[in-house]
C-alpha positions in Angstrom: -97.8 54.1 127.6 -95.2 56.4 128.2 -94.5 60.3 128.5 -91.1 61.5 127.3 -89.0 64.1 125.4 -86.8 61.1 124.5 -86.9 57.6 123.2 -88.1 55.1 125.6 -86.1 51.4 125.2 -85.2 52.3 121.8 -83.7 49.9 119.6 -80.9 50.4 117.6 -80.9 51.8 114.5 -79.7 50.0 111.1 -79.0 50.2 107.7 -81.2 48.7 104.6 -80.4 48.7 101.3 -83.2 49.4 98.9 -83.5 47.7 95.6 -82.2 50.4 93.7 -79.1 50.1 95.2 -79.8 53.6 98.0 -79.1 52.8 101.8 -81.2 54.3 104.7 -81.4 54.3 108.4 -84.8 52.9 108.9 -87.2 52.1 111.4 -88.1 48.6 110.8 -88.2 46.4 107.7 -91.7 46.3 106.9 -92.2 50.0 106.9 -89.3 50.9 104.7 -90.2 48.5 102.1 -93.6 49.6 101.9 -92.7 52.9 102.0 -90.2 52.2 98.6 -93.0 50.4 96.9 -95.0 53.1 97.4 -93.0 55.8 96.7 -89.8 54.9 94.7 -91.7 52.0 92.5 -95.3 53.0 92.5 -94.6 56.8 91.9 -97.9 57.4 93.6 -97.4 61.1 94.6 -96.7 61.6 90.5 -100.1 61.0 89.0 -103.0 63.1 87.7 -100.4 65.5 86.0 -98.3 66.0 89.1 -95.0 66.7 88.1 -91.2 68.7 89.5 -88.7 70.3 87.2 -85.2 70.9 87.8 -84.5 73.3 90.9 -87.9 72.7 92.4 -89.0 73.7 96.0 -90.8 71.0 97.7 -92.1 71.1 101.4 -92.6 67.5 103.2 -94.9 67.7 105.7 -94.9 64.4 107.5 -91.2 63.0 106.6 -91.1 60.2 108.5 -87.4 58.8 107.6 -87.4 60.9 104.6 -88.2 58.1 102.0 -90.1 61.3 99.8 -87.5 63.6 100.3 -85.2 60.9 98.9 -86.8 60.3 96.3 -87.5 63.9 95.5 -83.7 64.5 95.8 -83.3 61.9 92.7 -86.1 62.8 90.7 -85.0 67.2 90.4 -81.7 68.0 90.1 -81.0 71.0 91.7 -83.9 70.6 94.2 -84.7 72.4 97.6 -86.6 70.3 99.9 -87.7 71.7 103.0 -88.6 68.0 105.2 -90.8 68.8 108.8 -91.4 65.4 111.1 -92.6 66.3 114.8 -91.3 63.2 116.3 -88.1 63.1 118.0 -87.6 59.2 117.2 -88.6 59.6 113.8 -86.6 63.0 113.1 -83.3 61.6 114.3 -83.5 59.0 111.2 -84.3 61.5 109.1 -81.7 63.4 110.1 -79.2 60.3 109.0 -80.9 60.1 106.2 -80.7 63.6 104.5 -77.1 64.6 105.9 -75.4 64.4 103.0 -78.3 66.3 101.0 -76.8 69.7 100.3 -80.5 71.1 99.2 -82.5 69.5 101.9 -83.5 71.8 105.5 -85.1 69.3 107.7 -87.0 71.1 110.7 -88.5 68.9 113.5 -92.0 70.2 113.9 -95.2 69.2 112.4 -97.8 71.4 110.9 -101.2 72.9 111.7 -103.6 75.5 111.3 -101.4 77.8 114.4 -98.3 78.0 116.3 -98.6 75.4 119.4 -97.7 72.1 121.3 -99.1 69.0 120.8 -99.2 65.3 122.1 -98.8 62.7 119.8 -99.2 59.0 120.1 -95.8 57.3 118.6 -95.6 53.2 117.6 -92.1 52.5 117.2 -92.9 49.4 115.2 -95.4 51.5 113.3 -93.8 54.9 113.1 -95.7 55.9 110.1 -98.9 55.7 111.9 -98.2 58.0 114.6 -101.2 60.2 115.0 -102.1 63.2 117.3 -103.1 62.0 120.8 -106.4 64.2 120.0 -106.9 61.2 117.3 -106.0 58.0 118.7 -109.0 57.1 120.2 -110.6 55.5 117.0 -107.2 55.0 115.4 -107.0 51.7 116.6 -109.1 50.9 113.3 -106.4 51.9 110.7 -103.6 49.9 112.3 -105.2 46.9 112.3 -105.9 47.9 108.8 -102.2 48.5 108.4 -101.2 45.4 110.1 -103.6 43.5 107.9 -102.1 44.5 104.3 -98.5 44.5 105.5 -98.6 40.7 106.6 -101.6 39.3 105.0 -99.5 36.8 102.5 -97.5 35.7 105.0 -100.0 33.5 106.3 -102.3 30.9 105.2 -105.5 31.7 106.2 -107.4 34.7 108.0 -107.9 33.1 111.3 -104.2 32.6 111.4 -103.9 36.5 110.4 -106.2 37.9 112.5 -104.7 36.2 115.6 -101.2 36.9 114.7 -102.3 40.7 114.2 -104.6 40.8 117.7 -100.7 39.5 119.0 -98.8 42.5 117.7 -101.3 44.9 118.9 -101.4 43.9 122.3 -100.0 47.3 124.5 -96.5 45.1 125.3 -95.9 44.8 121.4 -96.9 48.4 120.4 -94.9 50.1 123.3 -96.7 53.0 122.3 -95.1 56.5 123.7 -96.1 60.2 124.0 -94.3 63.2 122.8 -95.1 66.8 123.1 -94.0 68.2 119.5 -94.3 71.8 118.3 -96.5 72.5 115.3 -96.3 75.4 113.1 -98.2 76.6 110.1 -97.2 77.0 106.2 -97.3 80.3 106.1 -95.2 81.1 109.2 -92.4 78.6 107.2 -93.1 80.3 103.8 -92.3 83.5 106.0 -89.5 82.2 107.4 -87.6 81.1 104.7 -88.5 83.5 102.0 -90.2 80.9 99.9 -91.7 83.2 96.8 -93.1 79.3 95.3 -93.9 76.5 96.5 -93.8 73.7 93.7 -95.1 70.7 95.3 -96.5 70.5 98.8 -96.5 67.2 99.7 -98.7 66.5 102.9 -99.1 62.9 105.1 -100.4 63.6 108.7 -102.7 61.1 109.4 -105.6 62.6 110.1 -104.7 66.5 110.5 -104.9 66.8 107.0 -107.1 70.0 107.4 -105.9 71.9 110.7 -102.6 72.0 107.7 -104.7 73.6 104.8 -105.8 75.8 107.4 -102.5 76.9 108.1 -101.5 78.2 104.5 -102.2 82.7 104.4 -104.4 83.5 101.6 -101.8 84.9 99.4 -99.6 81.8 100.0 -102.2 79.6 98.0 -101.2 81.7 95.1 -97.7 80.8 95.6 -98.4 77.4 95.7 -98.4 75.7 92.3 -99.4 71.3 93.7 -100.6 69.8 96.4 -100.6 66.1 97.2 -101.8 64.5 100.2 -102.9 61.6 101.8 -106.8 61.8 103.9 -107.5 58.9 106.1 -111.6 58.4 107.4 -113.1 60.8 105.3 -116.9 60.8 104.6 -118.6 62.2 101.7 -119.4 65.5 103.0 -115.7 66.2 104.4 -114.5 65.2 101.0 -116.9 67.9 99.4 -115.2 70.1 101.5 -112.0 69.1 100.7 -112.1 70.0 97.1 -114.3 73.1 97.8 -110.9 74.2 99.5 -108.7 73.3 96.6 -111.5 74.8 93.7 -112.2 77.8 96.1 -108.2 78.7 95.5 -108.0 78.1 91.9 -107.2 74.8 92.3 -107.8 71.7 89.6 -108.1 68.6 92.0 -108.3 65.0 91.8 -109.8 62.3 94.9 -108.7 58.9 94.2 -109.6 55.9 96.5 -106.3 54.4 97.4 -107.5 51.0 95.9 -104.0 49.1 96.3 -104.8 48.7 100.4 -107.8 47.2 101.6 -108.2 49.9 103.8 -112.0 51.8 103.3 -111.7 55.8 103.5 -108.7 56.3 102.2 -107.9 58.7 99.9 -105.2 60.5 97.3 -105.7 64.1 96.6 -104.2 65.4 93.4 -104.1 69.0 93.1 -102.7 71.5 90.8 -102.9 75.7 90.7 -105.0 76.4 87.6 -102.7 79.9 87.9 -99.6 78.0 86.8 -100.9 76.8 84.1 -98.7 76.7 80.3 
């Protein structure tokens, strides 16, 4: 494991074109394409009612290479799209990959519940599992679970799996880094760029899902008209508490297992301002 400000043996970065006919700078293979399925194909921040208009204002919290903000960008005409990723590696991609976005203001910071600095643990092969160093300790768990899914019919049997997966996780294979990001909070960003609405808040931060909520003012909720968001290893009560937070700001809010990975605890939240309503 490594400490740095800057990436360590970094491999150049290329090109992909998606199915759809878009190009982006990508991380690896197997991430961008899940990332498309999930995102361009399976629409599956756009469910329970979730919906943008033209001229939206949409805050990605957790960009990674900016696969949402991408698809965001095609979806609203007109849009503003305001992308944060703490992780230098990650944020120079997404940089590539919104230049030419006239409505999109990518900032390179993460989100939490207060102005600070944080370590983070960064997989280059698995960028979008990059977690919070205060997390990794029983993150080990969700890779594999990640690992499992992404490769799992490429081989014949599970024994072959399994040992191909134990492989790729070995420390040489991961070459796992640390970074020291800054993290800010919603309402500091609402501040600072005079956002009056907030149509979609979009929210993937594997495992800080909360310290983020925690972050938005009380009179910011109001501003606020959806939320959507991935949770990772929640248990019954923390999900209770997770749409006590949503109901407790006038909220209408949907949990959905993530049933398309075999991965247990995992969970799409669905929320929309009851304020907004028609």
């Amino acid at each position: 494991m490594s400490v740095s400000g800057q990436p360590t043996d970094a491999p150049p970065i290329v090109k992909k074109r998606l199915p759809n006919g878009l190009e982006v700078y990508q991380n690896n293979e197997g991430e961008t394409s899940f990332l498309y399925d999930e995102i361009f194909r399976k629409e599956m921040y756009f469910r329970h009612g979730i919906a943008l208009e033209d001229n939206s204002t949409v805050l990605d919290v957790g960009a990674n290479i900016g696969m949402f903000t991408l698809f965001v960008n095609s979806k609203s005409a007109g849009c503003r799209v305001y992308a944060f990723e703490p992780l230098p590696p990650t944020y120079e991609i997404l940089k590539l990959n919104t230049s030419a976005l006239p409505g999109v203001t990518i900032v390179n910071c993460g989100l939490s519940d207060e102005n600070k600095e944080a370590a983070f643990a960064y997989f280059p092969t698995m960028s979008t599992d990059s977690v919070q160093l205060k997390y990794r300790e029983d993150h080990d768990k969700d890779l594999r679970f990640g690992l499992l899914n992404h490769y799992r019919d490429d081989f014949a049997n599970e024994r072959s799996l399994n040992r191909f997966v134990d492989h790729v996780m070995t420390p040489r294979m991961m070459k796992e880094q640390v970074y020291r990001c800054q993290l800010t909070t919603i309402a500091d960003i609402m501040r600072r760029y005079e956002l009056t609405q907030v149509d979609l808040l979009k929210i993937d931060v594997e495992k800080s899902e909360f310290e983020v909520l925690e972050g938005i003012g009380r009179d910011d909720w109001t501003r606020i008209r959806q939320v959507v968001m991935e949770v990772h290893n929640l248990d019954d009560a923390q999900l209770r508490r997770l749409r006590q937070v949503f109901e407790d700001q006038g909220f209408s809010v949907v949990i959905d297992a993530y049933d398309d990975l075999n991965i247990p605890d995992y969970y799409n939240v669905y929320a929309i301002n009851r304020s907004f309503a028609s």
